[in-house]
Residue frames relative to the residue before (quaternion, step in Angstrom):
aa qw qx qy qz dx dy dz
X 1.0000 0.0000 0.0000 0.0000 0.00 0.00 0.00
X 0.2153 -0.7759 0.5641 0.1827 3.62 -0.96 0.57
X 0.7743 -0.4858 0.1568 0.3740 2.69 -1.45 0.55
X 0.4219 0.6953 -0.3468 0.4672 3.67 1.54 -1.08
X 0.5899 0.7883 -0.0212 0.1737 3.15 0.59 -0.79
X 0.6596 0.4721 0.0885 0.5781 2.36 0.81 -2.44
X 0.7823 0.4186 -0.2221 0.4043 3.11 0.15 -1.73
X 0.6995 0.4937 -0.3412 0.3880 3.54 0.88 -0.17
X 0.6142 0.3847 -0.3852 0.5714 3.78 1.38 -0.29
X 0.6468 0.4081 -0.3955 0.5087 3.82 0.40 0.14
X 0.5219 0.4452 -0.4704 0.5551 3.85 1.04 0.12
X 0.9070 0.1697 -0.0788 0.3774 3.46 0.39 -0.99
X 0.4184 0.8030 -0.3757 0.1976 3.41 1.50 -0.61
X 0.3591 -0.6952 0.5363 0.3163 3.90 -0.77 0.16
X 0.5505 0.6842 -0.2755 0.3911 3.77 0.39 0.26
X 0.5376 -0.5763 0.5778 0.2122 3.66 -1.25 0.26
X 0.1339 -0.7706 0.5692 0.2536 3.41 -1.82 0.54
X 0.3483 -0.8347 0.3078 0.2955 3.35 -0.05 1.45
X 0.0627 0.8389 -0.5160 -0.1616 3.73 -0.78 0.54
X 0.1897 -0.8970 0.3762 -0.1335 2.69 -1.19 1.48
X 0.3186 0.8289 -0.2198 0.4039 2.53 2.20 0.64
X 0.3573 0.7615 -0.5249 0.1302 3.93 0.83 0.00
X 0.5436 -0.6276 0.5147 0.2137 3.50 -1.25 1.12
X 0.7250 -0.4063 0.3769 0.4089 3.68 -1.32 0.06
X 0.5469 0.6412 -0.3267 0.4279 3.70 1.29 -0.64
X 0.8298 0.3388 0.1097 0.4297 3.17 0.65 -1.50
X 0.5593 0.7435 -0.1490 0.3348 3.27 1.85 0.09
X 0.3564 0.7215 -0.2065 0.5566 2.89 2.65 -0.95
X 0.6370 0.6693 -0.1477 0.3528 3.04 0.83 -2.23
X 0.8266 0.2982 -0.0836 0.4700 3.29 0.46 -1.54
X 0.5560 0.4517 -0.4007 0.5712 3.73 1.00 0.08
X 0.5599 0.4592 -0.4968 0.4783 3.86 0.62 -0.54
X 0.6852 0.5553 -0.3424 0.3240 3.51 0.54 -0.93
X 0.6955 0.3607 -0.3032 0.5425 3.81 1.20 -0.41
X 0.7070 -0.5035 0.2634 0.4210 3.52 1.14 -0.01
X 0.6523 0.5328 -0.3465 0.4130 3.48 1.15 -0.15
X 0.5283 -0.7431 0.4044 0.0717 3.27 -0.66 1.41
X 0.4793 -0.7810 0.3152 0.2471 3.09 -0.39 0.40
X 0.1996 0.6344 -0.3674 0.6501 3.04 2.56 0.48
X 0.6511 0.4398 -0.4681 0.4045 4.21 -0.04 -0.24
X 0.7932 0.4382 -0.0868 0.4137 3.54 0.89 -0.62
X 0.0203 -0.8442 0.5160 0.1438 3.84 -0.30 0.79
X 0.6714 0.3647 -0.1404 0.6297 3.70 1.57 -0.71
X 0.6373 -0.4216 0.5246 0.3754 3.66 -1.68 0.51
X 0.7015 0.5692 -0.3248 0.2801 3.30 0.73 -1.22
X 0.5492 0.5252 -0.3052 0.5740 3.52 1.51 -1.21
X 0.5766 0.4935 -0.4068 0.5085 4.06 0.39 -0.65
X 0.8617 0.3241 -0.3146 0.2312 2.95 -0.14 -0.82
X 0.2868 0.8016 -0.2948 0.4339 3.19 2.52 -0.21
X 0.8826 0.3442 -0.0776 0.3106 2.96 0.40 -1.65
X 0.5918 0.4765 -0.3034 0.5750 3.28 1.66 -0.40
X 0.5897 0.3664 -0.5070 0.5109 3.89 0.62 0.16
X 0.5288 0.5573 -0.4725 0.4319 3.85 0.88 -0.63
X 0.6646 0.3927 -0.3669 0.5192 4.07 0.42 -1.09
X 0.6040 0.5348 -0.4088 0.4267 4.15 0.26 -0.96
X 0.7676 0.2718 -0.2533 0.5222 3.71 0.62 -1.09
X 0.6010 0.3368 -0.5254 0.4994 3.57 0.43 0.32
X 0.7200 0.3162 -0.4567 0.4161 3.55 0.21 0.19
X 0.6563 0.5438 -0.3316 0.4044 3.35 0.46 -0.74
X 0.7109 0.3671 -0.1643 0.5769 3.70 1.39 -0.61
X 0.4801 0.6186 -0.4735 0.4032 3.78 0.91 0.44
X 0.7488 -0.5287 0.2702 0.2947 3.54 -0.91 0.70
X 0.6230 0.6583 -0.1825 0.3811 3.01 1.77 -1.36
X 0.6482 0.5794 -0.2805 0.4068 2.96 1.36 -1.55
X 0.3700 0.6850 -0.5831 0.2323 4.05 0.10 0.66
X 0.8394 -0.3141 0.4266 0.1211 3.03 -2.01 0.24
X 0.7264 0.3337 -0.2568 0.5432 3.00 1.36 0.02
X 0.5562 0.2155 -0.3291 0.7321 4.01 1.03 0.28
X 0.7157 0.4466 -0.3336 0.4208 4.25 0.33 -0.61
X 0.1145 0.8596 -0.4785 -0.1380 3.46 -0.82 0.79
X 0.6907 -0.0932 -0.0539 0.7151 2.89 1.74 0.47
X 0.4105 -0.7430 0.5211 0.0892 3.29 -1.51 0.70
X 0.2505 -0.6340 0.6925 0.2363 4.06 -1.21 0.28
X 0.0212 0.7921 -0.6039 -0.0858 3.47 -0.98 0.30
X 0.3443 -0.6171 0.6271 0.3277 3.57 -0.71 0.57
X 0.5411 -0.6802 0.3931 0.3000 3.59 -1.12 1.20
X 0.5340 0.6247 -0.3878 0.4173 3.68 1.02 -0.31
X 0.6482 0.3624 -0.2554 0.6191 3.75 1.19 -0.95
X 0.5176 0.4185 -0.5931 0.4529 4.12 0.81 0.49
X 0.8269 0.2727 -0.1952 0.4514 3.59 0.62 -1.17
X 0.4265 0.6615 -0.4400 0.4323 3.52 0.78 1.03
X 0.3583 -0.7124 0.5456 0.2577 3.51 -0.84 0.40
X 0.2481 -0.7002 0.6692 -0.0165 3.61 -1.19 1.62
């Protein structure tokens, strides 16, 4: 898609930009929200485990298309992570 493009389904598109980009601050936060305690985790490193695990199930469900998605945030760890 070019840019010409772009800028035209996000002028008009029906649909949401998903962000998925929360820092370590705000990451506790956002795992408490799917149910994982903060008892699942002893290291940043495991956090951050588990929050790229929830990003790549969403980002890799069926739903997640081009037609409700018009664009995504990513937290740079879930660019250089494996999905």
């Amino acid at each position: 898609m070019v840019d010409q493009e772009m800028a035209k389904k996000i002028a008009s598109g029906n649909g949401f930009i998903a962000a998925l980009d929360q820092s370590g601050g705000s990451t506790p936060k956002a795992l408490k929200g799917y149910g994982v305690e903060e008892s699942a985790w002893t290291s940043e490193e495991e956090m951050y485990g588990l929050i790229h695990d929830m990003r790549s199930r969403i980002i890799t469900s069926p739903a997640f298309t081009g037609d409700k998605v018009l664009g995504a945030i990513l937290f740079e760890r879930t660019m250089d992570g494996q999905v």
